[in-house]
C-alpha positions as CSV (number, residue, x, y, z in Angstrom):
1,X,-35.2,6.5,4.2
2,X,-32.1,4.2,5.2
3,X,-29.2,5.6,3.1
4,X,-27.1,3.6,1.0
5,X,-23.2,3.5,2.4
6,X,-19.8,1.4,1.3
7,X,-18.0,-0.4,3.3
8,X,-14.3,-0.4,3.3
9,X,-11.2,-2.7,4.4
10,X,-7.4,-1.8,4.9
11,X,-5.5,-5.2,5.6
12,X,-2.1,-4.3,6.7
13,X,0.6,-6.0,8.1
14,X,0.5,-4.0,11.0
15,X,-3.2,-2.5,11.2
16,X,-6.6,-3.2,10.0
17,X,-8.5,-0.4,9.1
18,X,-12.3,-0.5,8.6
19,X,-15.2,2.0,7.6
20,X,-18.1,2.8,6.6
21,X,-19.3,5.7,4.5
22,X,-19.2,7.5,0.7
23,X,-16.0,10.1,1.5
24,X,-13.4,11.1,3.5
25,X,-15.5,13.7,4.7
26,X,-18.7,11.1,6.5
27,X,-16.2,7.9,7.9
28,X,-17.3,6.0,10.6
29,X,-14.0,4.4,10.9
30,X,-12.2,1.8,13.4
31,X,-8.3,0.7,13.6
32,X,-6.9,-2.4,15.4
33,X,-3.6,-4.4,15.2
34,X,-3.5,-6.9,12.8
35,X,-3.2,-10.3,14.3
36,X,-4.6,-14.3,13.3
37,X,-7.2,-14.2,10.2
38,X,-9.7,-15.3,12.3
39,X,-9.5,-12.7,15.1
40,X,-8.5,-9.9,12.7
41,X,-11.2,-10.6,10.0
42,X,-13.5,-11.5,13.0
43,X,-13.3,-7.9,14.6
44,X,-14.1,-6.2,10.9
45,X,-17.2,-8.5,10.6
46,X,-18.3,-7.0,14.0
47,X,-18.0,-3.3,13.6
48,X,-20.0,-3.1,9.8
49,X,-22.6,-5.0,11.9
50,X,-22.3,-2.9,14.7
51,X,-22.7,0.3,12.5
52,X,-24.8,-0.7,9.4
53,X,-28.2,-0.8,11.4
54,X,-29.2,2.6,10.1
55,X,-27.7,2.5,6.8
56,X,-28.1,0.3,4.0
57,X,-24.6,-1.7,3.4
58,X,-24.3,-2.1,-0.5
59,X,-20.9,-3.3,-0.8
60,X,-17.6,-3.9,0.6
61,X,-14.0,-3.3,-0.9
62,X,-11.1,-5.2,0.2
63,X,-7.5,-3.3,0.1
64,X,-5.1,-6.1,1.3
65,X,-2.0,-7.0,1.7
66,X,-0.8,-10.0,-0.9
67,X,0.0,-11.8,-2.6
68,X,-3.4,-12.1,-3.8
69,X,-5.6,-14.0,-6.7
70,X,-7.5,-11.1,-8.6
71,X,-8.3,-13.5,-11.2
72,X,-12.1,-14.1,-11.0
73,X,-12.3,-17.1,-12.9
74,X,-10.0,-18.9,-10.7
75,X,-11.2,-21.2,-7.5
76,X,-9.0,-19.3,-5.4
77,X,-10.3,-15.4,-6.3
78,X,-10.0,-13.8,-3.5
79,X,-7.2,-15.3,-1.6
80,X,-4.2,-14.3,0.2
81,X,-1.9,-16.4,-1.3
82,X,1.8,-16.9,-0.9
83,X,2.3,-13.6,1.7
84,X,5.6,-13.6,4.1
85,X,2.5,-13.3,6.8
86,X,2.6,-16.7,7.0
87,X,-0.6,-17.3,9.2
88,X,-2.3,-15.3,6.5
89,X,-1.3,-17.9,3.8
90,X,-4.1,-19.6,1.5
91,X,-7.1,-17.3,3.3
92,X,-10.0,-16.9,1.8
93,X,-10.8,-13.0,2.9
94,X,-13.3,-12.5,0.5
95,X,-15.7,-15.6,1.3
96,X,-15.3,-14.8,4.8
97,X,-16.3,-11.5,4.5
98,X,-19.3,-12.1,1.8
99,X,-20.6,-15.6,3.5
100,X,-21.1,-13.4,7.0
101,X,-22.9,-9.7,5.9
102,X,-24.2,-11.0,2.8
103,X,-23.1,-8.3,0.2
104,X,-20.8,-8.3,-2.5
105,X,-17.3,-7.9,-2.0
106,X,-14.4,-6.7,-4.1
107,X,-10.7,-7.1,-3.6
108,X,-7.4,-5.4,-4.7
109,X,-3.6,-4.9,-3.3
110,X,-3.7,-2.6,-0.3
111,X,-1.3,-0.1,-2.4
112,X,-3.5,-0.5,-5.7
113,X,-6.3,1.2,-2.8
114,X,-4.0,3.8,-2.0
115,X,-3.3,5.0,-5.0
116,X,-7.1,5.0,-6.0
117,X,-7.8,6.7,-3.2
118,X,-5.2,9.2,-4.0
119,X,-6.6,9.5,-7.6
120,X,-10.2,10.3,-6.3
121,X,-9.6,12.4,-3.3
122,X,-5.9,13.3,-3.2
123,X,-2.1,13.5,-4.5
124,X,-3.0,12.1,-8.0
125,X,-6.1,13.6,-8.9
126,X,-6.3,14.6,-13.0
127,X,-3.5,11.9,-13.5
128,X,-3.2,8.5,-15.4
129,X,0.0,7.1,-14.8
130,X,1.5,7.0,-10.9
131,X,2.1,5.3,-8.3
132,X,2.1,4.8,-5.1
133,X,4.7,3.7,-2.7
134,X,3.9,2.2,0.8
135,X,7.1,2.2,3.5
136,X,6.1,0.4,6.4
137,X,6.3,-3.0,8.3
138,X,6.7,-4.3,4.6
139,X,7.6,-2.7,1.6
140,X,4.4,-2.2,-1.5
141,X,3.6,-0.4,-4.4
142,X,0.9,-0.1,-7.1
143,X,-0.8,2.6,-9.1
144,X,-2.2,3.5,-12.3
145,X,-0.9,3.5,-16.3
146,X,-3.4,4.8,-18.7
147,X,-6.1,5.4,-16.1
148,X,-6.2,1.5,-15.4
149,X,-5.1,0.0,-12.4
150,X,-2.0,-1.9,-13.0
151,X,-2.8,-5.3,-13.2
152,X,-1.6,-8.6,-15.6
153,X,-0.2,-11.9,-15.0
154,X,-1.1,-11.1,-11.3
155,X,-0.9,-7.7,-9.9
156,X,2.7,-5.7,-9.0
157,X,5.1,-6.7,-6.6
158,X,6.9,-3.9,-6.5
159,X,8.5,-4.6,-2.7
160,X,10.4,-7.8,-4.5
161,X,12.4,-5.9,-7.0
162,X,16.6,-6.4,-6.7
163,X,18.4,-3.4,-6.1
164,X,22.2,-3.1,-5.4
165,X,23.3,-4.2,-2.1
166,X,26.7,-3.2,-1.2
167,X,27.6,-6.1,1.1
168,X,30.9,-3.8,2.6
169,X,28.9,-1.3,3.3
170,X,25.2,-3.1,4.5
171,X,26.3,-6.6,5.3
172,X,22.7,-7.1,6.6
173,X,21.6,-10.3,4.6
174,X,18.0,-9.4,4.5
175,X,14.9,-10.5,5.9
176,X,12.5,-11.9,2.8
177,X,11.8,-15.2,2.9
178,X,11.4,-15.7,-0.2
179,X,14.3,-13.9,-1.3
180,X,16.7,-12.4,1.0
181,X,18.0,-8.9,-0.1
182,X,15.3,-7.8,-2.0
183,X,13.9,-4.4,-1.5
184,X,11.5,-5.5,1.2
185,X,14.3,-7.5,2.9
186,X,16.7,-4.3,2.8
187,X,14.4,-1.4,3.3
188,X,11.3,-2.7,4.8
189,X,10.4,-1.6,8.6
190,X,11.0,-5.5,9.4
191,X,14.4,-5.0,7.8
192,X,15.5,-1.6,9.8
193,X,14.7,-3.3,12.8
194,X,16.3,-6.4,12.7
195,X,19.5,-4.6,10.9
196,X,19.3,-2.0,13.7
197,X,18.1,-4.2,16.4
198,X,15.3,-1.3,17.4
199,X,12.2,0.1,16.3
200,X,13.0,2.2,13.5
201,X,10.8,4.6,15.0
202,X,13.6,4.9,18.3
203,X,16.3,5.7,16.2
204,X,17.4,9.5,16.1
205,X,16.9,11.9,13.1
206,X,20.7,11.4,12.2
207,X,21.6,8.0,12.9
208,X,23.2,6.0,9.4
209,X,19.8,4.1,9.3
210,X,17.9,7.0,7.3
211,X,21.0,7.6,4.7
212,X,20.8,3.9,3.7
213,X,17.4,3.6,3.8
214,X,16.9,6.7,1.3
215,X,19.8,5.4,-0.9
216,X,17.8,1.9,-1.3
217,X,14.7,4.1,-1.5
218,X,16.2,6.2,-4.4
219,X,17.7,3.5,-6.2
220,X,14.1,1.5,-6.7
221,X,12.6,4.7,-7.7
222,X,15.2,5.7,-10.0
223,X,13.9,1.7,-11.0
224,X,10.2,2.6,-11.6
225,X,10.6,6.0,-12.8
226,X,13.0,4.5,-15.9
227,X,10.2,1.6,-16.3
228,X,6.6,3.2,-15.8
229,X,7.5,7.0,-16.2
230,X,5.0,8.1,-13.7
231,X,3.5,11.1,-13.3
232,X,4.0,11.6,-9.9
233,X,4.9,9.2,-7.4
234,X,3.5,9.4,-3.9
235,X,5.0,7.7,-0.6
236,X,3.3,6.4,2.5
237,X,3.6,4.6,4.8
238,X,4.9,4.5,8.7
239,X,8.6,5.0,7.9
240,X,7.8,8.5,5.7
241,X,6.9,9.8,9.1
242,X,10.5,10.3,9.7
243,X,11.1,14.4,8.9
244,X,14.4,13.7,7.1
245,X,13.7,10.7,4.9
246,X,11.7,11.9,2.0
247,X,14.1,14.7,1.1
248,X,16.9,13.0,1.0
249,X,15.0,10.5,-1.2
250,X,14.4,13.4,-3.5
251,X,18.0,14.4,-3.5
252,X,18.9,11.3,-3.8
253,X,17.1,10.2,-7.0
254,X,18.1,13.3,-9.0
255,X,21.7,12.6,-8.4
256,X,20.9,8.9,-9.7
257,X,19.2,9.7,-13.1
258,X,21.9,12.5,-13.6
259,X,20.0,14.4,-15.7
260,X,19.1,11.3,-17.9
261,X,15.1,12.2,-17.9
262,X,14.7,15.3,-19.2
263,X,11.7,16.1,-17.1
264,X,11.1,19.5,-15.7
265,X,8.7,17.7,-13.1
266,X,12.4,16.1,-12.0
267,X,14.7,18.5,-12.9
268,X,12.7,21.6,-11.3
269,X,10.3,20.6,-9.4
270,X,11.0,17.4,-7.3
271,X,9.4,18.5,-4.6
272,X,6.3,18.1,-6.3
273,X,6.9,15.1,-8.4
274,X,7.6,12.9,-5.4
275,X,5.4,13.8,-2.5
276,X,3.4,12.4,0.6
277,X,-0.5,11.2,0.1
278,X,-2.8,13.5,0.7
279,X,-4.8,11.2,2.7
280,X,-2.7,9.9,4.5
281,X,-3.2,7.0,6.5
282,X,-6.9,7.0,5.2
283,X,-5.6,6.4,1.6
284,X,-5.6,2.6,1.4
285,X,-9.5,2.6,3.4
286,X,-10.8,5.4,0.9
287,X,-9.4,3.2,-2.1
288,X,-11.2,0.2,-0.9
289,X,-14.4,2.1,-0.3
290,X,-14.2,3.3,-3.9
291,X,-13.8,-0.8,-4.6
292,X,-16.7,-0.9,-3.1
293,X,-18.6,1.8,-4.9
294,X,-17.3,0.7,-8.7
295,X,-18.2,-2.8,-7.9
296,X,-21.9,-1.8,-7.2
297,X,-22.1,0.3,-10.3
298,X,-21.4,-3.3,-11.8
299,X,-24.2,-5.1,-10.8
């Protein structure tokens, strides 16, 4: 008997991440650098061939970066749309993906993945309202309100908020093309390197870097918190790997709301309010199987 497996897809702006299986337990499970559409989606194509022989392939979830179209009625469901990436602009990931294994696919933000895949598996599990933050080469967010991915007019954006910029003390103009300082042009991975001019990940534990990038860290969450009133919020991504950062993030949020939210999940308990995934980096792949699996129960 062939047995029936998911398929799952991570587009990020540094990494693709591909597998194939029904948990976090039984992955089969490939990384490579994200580079042209073609090449990138190209290589994903190729492994669920490569390892779907002996197992049936139902369906594939796509958890990408965006901006995307989610709106199934529209001729462009299923794009990349108007993304910084620029070679990534107007592609059609989802008819490339269906037209060449023949299965149905389904598609959601990369950080809408995550945070499904921490409310299955990890972090947010027996929660409704969260979210989930992704630090990295760009800056992302998504999550849940009322047990319902957050969706609407399109999906969030939660990297393109305006935060304070003190211009004496960060002159950096920002690197978003669309809008400058914006929270992905200040406190993105692309940002701390160009401000820097390094790899965040060479700069030392105590260089000025990690206090700024916490204090624009804090002040967005201090943002969503007073907006969504999250649960819990969770925080990925490559530039959380740094020891230091998230707890001066917590820190630094408590001294923003000032004892405004009288929460004892903020107030006592911080450390648990605002906390790592507990998948990891499989977060955003386990959300998309789970795209995957939900889309199937469908048909």
């Amino acid at each position: 008997m062939i047995d029936r497996v998911y398929g799952g897809i991570e587009t990020g702006g540094t990494n693709f991440v591909c597998a194939i299986g029904t948990t976090p337990d039984n992955l089969i499970k490939t990384q490579f650098a994200t580079t042209s559409p073609d090449e990138s989606i190209g290589k994903a194509i190729d492994f669920f061939k490569s390892n779907s022989r002996q197992k049936q392939l139902t369906a594939i979830g796509i958890a990408s970066f965006g901006p995307l179209d989610l709106d199934n009625s529209s001729p462009t469901y299923g794009y990349i749309t108007t993304t910084p990436k620029r070679s990534w602009s107007n592609i059609n990931i989802v008819q490339k993906i269906r037209s060449q294994l023949n299965v149905p696919v389904s598609i959601d933000t990369d950080v809408n993945g995550a945070a499904l895949g921490e409310q299955v598996w990890g972090a947010s599990r027996g929660l409704d309202t969260f979210i989930y933050l992704t630090v990295g080469t760009g800056f992302g967010g998504g999550g849940m309100v009322n047990g319902e991915l957050i969706h609407g007019l399109l999906h969030p954006e939660m990297g393109h908020i305006r935060i304070p910029h003190d211009w004496q003390k960060d002159p950096y103009t920002g690197c978003c093309p669309y809008h400058g300082d914006c929270l992905e042009g200040l406190a993105s991975g692309k940002a701390m390197e160009l401000r820097w001019r390094q790899s965040p990940e060479k700069l030392p534990s105590d260089h000025p870097a990690w206090e700024l990038e916490a204090s624009y860290l804090a002040l967005a969450i201090n943002n969503f918190i007073c907006t969504i009133s999250p649960q819990r919020i969770i925080i990925g991504g490559g530039l959380m790997k740094n020891p230091g950062l998230m707890p001066a993030v917590r820190r630094k949020v408590v001294d923003n709301l000032n004892g405004y939210i009288r929460s004892e999940a903020i107030m006592k308990d911080i450390d648990r309010y605002i906390v790592a995934p507990a998948l990891g980096d499989l977060a955003g792949v386990m959300g998309a199987l789970e795209f995957a699996k939900r889309l199937n129960q469908k048909i």
